[in-house]
N, CA and C atoms as a LAMMPS dump frame, in Angstrom:
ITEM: TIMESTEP
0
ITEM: NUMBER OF ATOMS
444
ITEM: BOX BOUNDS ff ff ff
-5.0000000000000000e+02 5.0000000000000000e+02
-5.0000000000000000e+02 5.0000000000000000e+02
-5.0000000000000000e+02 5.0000000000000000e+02
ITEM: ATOMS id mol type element x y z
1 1 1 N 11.992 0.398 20.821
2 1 2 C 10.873 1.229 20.408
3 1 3 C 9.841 1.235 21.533
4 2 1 N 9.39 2.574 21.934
5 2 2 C 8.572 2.47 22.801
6 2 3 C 7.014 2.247 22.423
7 3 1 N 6.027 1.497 23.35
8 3 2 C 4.46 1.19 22.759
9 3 3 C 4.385 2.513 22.386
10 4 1 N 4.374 3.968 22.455
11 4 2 C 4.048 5.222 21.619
12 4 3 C 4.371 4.885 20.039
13 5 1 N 5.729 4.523 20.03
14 5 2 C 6.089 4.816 18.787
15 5 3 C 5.533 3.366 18.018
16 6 1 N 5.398 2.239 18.858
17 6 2 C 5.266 0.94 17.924
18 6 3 C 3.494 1.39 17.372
19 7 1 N 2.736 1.639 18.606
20 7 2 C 1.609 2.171 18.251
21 7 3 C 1.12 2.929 16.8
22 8 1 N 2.294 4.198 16.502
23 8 2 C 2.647 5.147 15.563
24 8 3 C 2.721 4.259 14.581
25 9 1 N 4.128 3.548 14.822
26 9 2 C 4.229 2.48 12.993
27 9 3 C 3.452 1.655 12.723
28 10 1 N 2.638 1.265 13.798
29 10 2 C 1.327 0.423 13.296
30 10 3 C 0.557 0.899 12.576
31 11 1 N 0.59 2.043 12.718
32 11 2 C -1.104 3.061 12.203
33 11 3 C -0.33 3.544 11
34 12 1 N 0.881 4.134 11.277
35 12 2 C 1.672 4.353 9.448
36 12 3 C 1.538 2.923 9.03
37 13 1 N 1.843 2.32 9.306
38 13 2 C 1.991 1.025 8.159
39 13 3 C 0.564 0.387 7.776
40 14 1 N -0.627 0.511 8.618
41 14 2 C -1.951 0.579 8.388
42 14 3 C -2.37 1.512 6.716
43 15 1 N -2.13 2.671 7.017
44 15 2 C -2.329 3.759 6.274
45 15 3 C -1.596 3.565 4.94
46 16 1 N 0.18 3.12 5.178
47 16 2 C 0.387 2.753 4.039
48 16 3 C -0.364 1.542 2.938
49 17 1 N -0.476 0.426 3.739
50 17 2 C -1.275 -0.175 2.59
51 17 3 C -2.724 0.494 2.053
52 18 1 N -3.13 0.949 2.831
53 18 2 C -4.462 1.802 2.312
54 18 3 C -3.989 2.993 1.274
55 19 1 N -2.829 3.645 1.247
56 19 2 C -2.681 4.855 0.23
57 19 3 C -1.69 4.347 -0.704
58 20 1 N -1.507 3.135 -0.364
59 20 2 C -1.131 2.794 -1.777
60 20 3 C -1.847 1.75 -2.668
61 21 1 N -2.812 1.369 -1.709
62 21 2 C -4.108 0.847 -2.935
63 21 3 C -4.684 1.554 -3.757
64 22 1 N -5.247 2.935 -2.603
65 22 2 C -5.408 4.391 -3.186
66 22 3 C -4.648 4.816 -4.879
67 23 1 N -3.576 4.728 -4.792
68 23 2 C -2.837 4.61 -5.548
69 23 3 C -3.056 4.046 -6.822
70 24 1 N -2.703 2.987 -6.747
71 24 2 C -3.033 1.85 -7.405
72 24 3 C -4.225 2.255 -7.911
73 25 1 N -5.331 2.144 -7.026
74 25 2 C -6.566 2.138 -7.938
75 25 3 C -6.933 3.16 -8.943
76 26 1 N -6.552 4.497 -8.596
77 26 2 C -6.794 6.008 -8.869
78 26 3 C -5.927 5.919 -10.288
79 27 1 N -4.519 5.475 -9.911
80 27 2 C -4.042 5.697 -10.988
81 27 3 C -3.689 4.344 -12.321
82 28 1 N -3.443 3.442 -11.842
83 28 2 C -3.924 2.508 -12.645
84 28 3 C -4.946 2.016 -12.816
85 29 1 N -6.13 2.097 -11.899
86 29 2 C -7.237 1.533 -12.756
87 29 3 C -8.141 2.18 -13.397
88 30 1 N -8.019 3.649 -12.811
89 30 2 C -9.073 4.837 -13.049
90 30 3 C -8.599 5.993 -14.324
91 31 1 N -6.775 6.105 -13.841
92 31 2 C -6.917 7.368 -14.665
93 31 3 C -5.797 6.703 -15.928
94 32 1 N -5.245 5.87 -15.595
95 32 2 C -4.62 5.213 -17.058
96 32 3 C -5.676 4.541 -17.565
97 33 1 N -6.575 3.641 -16.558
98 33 2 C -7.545 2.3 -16.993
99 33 3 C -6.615 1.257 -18.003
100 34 1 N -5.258 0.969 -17.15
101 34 2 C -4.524 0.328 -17.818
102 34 3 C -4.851 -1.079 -17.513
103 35 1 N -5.882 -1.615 -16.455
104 35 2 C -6.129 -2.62 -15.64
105 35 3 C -7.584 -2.587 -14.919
106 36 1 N -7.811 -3.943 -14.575
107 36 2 C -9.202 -3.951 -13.675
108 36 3 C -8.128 -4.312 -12.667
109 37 1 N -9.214 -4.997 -11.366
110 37 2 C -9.042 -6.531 -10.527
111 37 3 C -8.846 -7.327 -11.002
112 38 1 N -9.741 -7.312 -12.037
113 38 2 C -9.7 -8.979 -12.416
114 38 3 C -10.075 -8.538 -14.033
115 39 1 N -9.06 -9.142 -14.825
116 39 2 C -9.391 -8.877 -16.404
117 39 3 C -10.523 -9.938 -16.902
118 40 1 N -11.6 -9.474 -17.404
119 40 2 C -12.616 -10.079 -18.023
120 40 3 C -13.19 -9.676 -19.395
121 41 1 N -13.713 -9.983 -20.316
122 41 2 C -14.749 -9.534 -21.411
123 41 3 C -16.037 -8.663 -20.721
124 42 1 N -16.375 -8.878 -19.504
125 42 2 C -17.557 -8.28 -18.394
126 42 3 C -16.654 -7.832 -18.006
127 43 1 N -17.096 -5.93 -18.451
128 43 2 C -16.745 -4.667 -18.023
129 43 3 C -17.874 -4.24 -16.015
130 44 1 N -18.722 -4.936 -16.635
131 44 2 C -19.585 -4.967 -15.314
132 44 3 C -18.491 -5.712 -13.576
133 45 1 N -18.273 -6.796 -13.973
134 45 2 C -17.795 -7.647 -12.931
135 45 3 C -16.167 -6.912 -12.941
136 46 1 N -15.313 -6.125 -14.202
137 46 2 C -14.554 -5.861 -13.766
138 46 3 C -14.729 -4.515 -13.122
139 47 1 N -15.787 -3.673 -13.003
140 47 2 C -15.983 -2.48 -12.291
141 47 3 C -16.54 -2.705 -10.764
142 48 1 N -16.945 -4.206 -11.055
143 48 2 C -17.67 -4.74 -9.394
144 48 3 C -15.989 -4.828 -8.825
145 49 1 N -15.31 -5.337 -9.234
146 49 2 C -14.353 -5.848 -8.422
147 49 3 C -13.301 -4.735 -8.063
148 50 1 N -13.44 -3.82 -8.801
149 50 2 C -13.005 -2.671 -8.736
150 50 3 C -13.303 -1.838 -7.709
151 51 1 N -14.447 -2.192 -7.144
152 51 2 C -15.237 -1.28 -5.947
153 51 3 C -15.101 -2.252 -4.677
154 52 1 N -14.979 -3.347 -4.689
155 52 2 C -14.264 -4.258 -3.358
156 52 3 C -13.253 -3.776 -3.508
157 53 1 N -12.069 -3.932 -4.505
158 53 2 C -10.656 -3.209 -4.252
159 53 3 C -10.863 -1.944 -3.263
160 54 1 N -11.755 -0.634 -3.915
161 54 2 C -11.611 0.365 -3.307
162 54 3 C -12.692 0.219 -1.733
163 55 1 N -13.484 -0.5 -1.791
164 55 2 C -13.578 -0.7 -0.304
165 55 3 C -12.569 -1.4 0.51
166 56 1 N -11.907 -1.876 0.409
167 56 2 C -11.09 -2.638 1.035
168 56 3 C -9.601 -1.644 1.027
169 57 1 N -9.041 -0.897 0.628
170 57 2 C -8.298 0.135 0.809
171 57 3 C -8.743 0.983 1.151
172 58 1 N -9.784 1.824 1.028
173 58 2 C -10.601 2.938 2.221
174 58 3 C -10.909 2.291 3.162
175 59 1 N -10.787 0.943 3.857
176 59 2 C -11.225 0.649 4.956
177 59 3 C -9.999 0.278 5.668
178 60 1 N -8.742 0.215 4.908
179 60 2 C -7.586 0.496 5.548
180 60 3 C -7.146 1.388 6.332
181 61 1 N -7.4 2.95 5.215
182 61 2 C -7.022 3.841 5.668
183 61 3 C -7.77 4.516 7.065
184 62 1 N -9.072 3.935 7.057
185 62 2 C -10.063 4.607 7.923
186 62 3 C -9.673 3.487 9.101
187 63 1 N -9.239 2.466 9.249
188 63 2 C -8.471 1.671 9.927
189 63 3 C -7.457 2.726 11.094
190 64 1 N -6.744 2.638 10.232
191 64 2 C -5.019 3.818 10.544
192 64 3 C -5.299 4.772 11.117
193 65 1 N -6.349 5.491 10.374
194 65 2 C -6.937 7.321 11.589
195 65 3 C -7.365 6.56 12.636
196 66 1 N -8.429 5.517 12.405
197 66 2 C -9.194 5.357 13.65
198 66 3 C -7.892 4.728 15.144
199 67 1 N -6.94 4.203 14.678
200 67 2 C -6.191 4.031 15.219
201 67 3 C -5.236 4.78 16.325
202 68 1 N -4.658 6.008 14.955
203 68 2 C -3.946 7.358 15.261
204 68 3 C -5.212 7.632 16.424
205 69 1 N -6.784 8.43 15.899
206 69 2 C -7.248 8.78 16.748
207 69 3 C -7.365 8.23 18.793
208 70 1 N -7.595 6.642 18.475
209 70 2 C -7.786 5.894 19.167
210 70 3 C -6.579 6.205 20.676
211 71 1 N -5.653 5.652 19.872
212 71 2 C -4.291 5.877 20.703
213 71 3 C -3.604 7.27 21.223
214 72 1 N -4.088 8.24 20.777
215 72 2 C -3.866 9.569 20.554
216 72 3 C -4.897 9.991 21.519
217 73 1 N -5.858 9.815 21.824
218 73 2 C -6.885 9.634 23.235
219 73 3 C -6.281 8.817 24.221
220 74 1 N -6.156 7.912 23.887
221 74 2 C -5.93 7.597 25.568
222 74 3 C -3.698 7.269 25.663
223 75 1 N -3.693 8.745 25.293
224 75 2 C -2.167 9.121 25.278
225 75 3 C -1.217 7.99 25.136
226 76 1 N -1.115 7.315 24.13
227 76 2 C -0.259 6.06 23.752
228 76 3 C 0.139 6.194 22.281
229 77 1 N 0.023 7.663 21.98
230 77 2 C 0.375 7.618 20.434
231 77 3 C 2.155 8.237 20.221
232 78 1 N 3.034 8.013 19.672
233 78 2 C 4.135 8.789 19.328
234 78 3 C 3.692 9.818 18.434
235 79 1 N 5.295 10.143 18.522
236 79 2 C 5.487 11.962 17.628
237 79 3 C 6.025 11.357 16.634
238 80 1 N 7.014 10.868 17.018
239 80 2 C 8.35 10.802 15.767
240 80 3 C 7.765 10.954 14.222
241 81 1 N 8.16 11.709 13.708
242 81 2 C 7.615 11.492 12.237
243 81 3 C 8.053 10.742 11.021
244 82 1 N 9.797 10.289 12.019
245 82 2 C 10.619 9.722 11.01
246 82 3 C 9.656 7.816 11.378
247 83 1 N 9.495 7.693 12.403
248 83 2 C 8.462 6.434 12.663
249 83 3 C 6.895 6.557 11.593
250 84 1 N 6.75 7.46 11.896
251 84 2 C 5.6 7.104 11.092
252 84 3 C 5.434 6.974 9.52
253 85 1 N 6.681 7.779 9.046
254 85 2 C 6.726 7.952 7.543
255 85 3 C 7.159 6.267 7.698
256 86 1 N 8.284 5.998 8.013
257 86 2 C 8.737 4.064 7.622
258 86 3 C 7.713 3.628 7.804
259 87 1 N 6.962 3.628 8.422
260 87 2 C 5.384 2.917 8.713
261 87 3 C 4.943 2.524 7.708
262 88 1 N 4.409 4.057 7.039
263 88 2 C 3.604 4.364 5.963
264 88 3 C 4.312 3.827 4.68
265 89 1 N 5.19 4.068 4.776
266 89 2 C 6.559 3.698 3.438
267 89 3 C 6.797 2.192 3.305
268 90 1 N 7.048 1.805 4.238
269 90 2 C 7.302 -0.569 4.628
270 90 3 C 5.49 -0.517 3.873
271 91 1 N 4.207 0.042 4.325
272 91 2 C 3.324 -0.41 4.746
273 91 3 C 2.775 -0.457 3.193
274 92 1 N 3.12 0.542 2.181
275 92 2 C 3.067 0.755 0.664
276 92 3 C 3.79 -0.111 0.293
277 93 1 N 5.289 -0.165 0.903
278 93 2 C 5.803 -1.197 -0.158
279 93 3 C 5.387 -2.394 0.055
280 94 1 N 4.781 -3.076 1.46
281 94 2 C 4.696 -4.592 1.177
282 94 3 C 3.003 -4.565 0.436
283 95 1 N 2.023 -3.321 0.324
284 95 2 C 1.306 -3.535 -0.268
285 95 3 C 1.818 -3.739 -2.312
286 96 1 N 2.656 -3.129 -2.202
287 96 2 C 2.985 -3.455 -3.521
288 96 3 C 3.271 -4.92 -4.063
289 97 1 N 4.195 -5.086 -3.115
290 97 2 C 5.012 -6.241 -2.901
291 97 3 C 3.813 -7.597 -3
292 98 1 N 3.3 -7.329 -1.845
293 98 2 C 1.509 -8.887 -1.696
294 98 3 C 0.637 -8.875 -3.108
295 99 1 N 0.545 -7.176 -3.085
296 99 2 C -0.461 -7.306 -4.443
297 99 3 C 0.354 -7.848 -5.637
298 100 1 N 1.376 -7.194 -6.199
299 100 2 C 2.239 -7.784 -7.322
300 100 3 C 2.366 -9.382 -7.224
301 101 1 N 2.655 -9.995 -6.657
302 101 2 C 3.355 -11.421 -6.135
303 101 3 C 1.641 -12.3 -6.59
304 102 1 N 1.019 -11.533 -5.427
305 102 2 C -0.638 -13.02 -5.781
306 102 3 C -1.206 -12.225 -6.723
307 103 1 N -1.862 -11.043 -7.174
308 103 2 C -2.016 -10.696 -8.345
309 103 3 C -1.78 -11.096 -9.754
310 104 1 N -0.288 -10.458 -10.009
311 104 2 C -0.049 -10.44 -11.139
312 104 3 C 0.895 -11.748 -11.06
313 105 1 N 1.316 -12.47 -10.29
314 105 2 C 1.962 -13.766 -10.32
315 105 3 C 1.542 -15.113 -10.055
316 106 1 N 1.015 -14.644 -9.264
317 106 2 C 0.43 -16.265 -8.556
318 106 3 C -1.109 -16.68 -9.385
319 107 1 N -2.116 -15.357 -8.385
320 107 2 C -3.538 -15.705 -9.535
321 107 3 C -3.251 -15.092 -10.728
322 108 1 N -2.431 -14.371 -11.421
323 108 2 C -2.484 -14.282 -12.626
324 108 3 C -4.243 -13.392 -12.744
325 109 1 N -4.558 -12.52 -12.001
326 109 2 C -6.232 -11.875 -12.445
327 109 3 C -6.06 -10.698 -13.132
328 110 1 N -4.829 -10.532 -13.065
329 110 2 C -4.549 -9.012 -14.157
330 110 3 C -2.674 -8.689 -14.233
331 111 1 N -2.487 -7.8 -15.009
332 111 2 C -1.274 -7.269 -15.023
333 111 3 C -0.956 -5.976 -14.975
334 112 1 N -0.135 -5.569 -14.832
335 112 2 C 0.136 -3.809 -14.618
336 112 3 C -0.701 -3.312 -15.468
337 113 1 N 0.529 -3.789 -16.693
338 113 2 C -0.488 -3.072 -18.344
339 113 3 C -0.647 -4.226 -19.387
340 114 1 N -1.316 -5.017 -18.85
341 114 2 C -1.49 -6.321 -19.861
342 114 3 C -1.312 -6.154 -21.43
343 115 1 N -1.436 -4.689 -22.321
344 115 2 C -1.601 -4.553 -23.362
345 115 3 C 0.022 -4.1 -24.101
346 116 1 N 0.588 -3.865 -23.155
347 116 2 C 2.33 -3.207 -23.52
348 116 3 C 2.673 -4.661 -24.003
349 117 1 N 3.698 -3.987 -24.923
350 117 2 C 4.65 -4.882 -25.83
351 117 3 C 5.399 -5.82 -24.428
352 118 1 N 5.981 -5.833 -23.85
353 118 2 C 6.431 -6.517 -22.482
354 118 3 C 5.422 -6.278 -21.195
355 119 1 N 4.446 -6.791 -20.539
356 119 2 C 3.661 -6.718 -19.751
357 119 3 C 4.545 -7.119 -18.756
358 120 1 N 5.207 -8.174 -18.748
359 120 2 C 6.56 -8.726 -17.131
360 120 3 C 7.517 -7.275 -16.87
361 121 1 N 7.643 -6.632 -17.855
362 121 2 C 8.847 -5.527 -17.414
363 121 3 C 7.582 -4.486 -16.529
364 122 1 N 6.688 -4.306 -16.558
365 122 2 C 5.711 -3.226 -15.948
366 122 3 C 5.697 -4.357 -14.387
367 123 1 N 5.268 -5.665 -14.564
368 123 2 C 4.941 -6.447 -13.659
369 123 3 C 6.317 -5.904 -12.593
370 124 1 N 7.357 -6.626 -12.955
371 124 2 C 8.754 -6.368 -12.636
372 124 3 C 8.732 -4.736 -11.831
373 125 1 N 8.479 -4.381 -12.311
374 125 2 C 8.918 -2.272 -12.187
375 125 3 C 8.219 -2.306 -11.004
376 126 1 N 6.606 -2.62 -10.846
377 126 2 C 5.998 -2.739 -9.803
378 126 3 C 6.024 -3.548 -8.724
379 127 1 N 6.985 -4.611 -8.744
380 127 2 C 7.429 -5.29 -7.725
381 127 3 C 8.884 -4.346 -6.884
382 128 1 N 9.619 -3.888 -8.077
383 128 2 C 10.564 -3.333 -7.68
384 128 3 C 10.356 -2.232 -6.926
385 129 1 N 9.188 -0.896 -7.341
386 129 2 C 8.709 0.042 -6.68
387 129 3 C 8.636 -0.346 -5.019
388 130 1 N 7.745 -1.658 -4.648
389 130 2 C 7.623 -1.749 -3.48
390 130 3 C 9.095 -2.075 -2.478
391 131 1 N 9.738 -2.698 -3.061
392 131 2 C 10.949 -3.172 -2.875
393 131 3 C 11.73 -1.668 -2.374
394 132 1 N 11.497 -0.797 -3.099
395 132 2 C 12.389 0.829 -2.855
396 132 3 C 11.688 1.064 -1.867
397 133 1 N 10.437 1.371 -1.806
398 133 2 C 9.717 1.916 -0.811
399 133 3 C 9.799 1.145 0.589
400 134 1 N 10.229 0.205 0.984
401 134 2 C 10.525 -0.624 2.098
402 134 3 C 11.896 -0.187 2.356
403 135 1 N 13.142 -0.507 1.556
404 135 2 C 13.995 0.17 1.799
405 135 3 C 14.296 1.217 2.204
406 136 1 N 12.846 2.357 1.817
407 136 2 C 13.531 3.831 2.091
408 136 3 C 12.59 3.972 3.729
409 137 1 N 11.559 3.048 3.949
410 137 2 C 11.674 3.114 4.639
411 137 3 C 12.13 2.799 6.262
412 138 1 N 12.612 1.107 5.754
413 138 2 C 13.75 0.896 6.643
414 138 3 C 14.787 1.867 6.986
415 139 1 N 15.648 2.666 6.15
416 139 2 C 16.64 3.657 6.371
417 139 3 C 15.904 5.018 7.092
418 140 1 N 15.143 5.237 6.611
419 140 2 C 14.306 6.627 7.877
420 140 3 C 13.886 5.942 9.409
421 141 1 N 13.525 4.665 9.084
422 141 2 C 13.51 3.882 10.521
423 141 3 C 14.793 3.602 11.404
424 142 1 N 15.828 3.602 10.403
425 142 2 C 17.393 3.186 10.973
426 142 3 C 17.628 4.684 11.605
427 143 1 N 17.38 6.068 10.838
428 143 2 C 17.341 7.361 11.451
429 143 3 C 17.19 7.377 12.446
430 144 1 N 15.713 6.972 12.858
431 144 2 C 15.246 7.298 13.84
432 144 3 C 15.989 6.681 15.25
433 145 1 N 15.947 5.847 14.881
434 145 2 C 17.422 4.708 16.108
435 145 3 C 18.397 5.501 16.558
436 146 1 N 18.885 6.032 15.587
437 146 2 C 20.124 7.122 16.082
438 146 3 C 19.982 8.145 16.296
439 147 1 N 19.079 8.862 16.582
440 147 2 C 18.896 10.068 17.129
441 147 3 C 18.143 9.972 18.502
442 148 1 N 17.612 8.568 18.81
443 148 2 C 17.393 8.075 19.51
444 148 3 C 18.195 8.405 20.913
């Protein structure tokens, strides 16, 4: 891989953990509100923690452009798009993957959908999600090798 392209999967895989916190937050915490950060009786502290989450994933993503931009100036950025999607794709799934694992396993501060009849099968699903998304993007990364 040349520094263009390692450059490239840095900034996809930057971006991925940022759009899939995005994710995460938008759609499980906002538009299901199946979850906080951190489950509490204080709706206050779980909406505080809710807004470090989303600073801390918008500061990912603004990470990744500033990056793209960065490198993309002083001509060290790749094209490949099949590089940058695995980037972005590894970079979602191991955000899935870190968050699920110390989240919902280790600190135990919340669960997918704490209120479902099986809360481990949602836990589970969302470990597995990241798990696909690494895979698919290992194999668009294996693409790219061979056309290489």
């Amino acid at each position: 891989m040349t520094k263009e392209d390692k450059n490239l999967y840095i900034a996809g895989f930057i971006l991925g953990l940022g759009i899939l916190g995005a994710i995460d937050g938008i759609v499980f915490h906002q538009l299901l509100q199946w979850h906080h950060m951190i489950l509490s009786p204080d709706i206050k502290l779980e909406i505080f923690t809710d807004g470090l989450f989303t600073a801390a994933f918008s500061a990912l993503m603004v990470w990744g452009a500033l990056k793209i931009f960065r490198d993309a100036r002083n001509h060290e950025l790749g094209y490949s798009w099949k590089v940058f999607v695995s980037g972005t794709l590894i970079g979602g799934g191991v955000f899935n993957l870190v968050e699920g694992i110390i989240d919902h396993h280790i600190l135990q501060v919340h669960r997918v959908r704490p209120m479902a009849d099986n809360p481990l099968l949602y836990d589970l699903a969302f470990l597995a999600s990241g798990i696909v998304l690494i895979l698919i993007g290992l194999w668009i990364k294996k693409l790219d090798k061979k056309a290489a």
